[in-house]
Backbone as a printed PyTorch tensor [residue, N CA C, xyz], in Angstrom:
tensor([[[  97.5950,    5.0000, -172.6050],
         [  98.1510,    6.2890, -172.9790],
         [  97.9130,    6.4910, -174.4750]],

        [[  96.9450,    7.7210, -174.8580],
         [  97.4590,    7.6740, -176.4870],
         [  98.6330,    8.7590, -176.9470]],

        [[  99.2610,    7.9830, -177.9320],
         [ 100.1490,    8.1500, -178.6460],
         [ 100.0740,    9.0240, -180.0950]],

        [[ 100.9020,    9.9070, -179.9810],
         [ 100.4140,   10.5590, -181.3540],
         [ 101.9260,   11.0810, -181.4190]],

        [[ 102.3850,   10.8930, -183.0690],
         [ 103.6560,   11.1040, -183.6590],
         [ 103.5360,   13.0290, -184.4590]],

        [[ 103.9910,   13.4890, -183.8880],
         [ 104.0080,   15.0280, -184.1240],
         [ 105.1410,   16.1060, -184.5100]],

        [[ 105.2000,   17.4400, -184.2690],
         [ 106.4700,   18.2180, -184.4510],
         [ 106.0400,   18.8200, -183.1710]],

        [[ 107.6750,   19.0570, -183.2920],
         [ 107.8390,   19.8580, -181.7400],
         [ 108.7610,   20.6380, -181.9870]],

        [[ 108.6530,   21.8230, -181.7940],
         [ 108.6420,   23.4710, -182.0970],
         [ 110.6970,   23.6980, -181.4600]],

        [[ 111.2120,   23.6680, -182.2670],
         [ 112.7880,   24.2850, -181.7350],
         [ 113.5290,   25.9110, -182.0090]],

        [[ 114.4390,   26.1050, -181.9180],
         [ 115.2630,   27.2720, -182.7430],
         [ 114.0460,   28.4040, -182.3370]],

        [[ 115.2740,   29.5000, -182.9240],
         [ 114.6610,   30.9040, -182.6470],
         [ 113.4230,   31.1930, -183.4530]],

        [[ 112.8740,   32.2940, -183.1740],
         [ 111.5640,   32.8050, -183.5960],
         [ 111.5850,   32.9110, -184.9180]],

        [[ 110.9270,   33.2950, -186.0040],
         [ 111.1480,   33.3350, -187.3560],
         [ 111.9980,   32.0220, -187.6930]],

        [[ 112.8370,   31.7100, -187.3620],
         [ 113.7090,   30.7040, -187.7440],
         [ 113.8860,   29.2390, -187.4070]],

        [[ 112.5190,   28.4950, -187.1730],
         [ 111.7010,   27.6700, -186.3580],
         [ 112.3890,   25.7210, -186.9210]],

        [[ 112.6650,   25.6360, -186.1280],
         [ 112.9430,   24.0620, -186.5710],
         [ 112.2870,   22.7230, -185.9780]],

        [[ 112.3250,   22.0950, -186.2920],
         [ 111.3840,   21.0710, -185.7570],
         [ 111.6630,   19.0610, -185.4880]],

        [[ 111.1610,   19.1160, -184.7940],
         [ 111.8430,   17.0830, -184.3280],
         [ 110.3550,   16.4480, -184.1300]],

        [[ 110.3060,   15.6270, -185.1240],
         [ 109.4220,   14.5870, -185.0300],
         [ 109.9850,   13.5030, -183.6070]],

        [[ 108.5520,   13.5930, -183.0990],
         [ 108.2570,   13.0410, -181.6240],
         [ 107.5800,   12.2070, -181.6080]],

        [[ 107.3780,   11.2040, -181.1520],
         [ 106.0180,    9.7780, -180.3960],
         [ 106.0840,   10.8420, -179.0500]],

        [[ 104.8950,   11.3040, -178.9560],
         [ 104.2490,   11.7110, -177.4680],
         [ 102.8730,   11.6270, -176.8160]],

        [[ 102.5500,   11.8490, -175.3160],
         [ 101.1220,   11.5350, -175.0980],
         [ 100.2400,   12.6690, -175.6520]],

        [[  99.3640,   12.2110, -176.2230],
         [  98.4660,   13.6520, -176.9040],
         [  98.1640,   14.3330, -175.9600]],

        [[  97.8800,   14.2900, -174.4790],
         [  97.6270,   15.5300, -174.1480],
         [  99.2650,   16.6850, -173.2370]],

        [[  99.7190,   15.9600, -174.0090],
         [ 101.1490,   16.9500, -173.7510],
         [ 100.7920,   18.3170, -174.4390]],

        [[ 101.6610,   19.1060, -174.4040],
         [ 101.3880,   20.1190, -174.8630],
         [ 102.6580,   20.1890, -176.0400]],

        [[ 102.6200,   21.3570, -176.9080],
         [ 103.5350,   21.1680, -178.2650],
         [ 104.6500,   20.8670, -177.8180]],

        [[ 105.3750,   21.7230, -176.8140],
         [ 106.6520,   21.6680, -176.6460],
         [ 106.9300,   20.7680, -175.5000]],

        [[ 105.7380,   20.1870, -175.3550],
         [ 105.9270,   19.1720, -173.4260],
         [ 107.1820,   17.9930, -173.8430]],

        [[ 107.0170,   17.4400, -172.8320],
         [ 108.2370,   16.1460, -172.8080],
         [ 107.6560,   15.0810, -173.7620]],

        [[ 108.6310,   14.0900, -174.3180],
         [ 108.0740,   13.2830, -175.1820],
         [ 109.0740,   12.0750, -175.2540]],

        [[ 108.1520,   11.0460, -175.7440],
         [ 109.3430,    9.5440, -175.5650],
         [ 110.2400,    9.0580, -176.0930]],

        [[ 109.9250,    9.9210, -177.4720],
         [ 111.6100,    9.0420, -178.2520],
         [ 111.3000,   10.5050, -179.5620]],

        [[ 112.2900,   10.7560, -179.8040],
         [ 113.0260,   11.4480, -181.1880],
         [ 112.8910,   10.6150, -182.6280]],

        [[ 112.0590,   10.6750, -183.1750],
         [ 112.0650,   10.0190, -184.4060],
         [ 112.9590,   10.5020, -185.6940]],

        [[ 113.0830,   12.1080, -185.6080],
         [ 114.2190,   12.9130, -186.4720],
         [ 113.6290,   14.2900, -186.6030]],

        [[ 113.9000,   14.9880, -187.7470],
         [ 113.5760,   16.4600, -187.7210],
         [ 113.0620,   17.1680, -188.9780]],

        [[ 112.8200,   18.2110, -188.8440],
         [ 112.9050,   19.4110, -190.2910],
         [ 113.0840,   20.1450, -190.0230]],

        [[ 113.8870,   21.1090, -190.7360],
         [ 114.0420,   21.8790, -191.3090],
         [ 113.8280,   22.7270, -191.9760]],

        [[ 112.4670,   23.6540, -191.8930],
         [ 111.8010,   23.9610, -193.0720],
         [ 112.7180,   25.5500, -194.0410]],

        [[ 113.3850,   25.9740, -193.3030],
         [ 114.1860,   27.1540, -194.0280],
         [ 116.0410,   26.5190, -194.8010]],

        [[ 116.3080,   25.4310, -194.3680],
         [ 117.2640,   24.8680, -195.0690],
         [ 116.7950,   24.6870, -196.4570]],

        [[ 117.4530,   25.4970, -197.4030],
         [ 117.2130,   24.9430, -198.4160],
         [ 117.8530,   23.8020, -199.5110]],

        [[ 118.7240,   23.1880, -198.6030],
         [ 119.4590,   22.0140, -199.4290],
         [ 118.6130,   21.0990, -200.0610]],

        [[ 118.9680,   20.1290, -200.9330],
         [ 117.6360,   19.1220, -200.8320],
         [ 117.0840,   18.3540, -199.6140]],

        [[ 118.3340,   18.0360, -198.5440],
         [ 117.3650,   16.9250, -197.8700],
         [ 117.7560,   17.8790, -196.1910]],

        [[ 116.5550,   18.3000, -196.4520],
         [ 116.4970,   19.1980, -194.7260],
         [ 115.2410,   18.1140, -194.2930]],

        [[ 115.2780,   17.4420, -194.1050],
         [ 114.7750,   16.8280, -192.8660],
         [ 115.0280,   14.7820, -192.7800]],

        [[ 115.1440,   14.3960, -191.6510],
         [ 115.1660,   12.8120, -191.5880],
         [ 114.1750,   12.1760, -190.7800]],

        [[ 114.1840,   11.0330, -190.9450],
         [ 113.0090,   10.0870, -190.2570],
         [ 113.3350,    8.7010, -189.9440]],

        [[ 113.8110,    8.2650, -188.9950],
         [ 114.3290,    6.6560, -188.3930],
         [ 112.5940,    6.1850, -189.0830]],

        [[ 113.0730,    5.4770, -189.7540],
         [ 111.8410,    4.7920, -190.7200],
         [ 111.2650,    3.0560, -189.8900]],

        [[ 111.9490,    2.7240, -189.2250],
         [ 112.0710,    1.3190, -188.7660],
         [ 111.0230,    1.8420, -187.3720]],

        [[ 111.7590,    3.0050, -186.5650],
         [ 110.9520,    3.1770, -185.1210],
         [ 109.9520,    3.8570, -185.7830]],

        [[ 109.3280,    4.4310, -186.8370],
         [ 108.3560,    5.2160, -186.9040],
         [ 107.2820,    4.1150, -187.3610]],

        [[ 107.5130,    2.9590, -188.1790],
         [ 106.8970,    1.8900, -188.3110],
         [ 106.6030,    0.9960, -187.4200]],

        [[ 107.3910,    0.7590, -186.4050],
         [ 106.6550,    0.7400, -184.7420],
         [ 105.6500,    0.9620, -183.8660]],

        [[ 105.8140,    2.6080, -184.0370],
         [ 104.9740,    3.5450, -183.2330],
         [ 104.2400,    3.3270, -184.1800]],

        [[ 103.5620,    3.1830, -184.9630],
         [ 102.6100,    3.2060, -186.0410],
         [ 101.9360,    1.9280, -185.7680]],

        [[ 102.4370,    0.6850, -185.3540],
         [ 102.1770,   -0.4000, -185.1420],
         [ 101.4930,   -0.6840, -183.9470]],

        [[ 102.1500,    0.0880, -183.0430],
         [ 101.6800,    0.0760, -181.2870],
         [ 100.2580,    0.9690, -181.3710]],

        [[  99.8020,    1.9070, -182.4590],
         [  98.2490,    2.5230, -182.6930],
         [  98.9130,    4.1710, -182.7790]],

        [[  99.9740,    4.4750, -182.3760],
         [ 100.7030,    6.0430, -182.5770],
         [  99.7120,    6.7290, -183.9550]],

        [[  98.8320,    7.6110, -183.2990],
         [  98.4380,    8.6280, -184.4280],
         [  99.3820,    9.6490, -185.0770]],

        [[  99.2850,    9.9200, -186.0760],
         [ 100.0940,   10.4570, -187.0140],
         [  99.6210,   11.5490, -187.3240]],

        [[ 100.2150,   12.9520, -187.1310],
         [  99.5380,   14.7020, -187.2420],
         [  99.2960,   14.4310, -188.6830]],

        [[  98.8850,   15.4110, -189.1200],
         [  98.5250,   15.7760, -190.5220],
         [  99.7790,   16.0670, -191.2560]],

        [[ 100.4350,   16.9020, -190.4420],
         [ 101.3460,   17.3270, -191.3500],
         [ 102.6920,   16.1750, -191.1300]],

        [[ 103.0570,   15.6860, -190.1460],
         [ 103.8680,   15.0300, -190.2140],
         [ 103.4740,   13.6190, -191.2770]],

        [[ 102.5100,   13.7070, -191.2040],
         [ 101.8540,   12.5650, -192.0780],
         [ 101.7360,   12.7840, -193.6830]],

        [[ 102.0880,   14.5680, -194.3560],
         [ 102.3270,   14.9850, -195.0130],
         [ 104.0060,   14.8540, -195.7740]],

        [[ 104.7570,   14.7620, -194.7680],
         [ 106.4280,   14.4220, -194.6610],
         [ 106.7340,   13.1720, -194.7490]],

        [[ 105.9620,   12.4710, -194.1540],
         [ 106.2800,   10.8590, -193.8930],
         [ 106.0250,   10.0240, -195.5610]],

        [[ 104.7700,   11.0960, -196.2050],
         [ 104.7860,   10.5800, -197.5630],
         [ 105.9070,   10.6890, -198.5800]],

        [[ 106.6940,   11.6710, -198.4540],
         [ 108.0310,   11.5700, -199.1630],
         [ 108.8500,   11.2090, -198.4870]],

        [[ 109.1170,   10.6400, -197.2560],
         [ 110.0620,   10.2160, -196.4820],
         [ 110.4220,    8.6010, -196.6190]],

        [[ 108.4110,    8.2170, -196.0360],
         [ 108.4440,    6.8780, -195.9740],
         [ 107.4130,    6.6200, -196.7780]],

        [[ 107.0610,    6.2960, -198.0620],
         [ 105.5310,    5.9060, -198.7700],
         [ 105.1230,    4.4960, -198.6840]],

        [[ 106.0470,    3.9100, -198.3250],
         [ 105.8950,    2.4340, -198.2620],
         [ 105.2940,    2.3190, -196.7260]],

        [[ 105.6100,    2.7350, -195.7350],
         [ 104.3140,    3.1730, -193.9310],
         [ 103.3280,    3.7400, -194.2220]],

        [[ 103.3900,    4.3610, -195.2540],
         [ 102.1910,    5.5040, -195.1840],
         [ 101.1640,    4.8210, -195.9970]],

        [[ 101.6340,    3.7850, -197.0710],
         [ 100.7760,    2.6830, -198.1160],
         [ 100.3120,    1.5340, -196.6120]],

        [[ 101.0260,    1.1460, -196.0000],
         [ 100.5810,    0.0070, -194.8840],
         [  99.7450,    0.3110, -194.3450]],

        [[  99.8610,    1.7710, -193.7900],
         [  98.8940,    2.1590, -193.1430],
         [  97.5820,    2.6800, -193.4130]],

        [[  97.2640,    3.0720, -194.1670],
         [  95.9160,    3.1430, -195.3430],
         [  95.7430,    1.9300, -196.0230]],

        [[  96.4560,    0.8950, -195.5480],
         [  96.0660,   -0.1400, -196.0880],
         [  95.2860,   -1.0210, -195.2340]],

        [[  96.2730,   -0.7690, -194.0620],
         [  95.4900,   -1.2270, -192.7270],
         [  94.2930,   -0.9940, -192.4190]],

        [[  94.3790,    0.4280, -192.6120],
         [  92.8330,    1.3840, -191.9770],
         [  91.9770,    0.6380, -193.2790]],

        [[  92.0550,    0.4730, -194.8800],
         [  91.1190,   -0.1650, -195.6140],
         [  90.5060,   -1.2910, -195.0380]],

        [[  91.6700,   -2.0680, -194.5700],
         [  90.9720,   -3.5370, -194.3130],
         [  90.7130,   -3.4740, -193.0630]],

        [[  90.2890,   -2.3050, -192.2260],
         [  89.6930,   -2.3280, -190.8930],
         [  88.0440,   -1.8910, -191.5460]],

        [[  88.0030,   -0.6930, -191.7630],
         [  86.7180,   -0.8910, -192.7370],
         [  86.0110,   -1.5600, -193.2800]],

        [[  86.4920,   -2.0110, -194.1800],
         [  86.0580,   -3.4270, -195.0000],
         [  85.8830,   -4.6290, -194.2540]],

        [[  86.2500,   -4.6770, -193.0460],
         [  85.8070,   -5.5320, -191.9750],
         [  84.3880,   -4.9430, -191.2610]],

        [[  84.9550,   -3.5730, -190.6370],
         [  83.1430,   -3.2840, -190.2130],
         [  82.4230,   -3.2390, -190.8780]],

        [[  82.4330,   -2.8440, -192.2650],
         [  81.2590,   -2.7350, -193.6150],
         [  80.5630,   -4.2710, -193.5740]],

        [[  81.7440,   -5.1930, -193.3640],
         [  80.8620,   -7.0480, -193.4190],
         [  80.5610,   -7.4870, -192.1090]],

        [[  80.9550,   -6.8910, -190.9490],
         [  80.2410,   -7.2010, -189.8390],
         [  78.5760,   -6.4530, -189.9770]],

        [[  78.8440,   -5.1260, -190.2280],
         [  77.4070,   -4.7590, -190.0620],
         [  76.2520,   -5.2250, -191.1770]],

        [[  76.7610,   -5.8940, -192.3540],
         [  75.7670,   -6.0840, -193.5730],
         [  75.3110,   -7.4200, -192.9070]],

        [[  76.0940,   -8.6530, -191.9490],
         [  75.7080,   -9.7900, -191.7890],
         [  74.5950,   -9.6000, -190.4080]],

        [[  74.4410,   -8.3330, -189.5010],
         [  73.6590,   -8.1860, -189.0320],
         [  71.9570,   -8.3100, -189.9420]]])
């Protein structure tokens, strides 16, 4: 199954709110999904309109869970320390195929 960590569309029209999801990518935006990771808020203007269970999102991240753009945009002020692992990861996956293919 792939996994991809996303927003999923809540609240009234104009006034749109949103819950970070782990779901199967070919769900659709608003389809069913496996676990609630937290939300935003984008018209709250307090400082902290939105949350993120940081422990399960480092999980799903672990199990191969792709990460949207934009939630991956949020997760950098949320969580920078997942978002450093994980570009760190993806470096040293690279830097592995770069020395498999030069020893060909």
């Amino acid at each position: 199954m792939a996994l991809v960590i996303r927003m999923r569309e809540q609240g009234a029209s104009n006034r749109q709110q949103f819950r970070i999801v782990v779901m199967d990518k070919r769900q659709n935006r608003d389809g069913a999904y496996l676990e609630k990771l937290g939300w935003y808020h984008p018209f709250n203007k307090e400082e902290r309109n939105w949350t993120l269970d940081i422990e399960r999102f480092r999980f799903w991240v672990g199990l191969g869970a792709e990460v949207s753009d934009r939630v991956l945009t949020l997760a950098k002020k949320m969580a920078p320390e997942v978002v450093g692992e994980m570009k760190a990861k993806e470096m040293a996956k690279r830097a592995k195929e770069r020395d498999r293919r030069k020893k060909k």
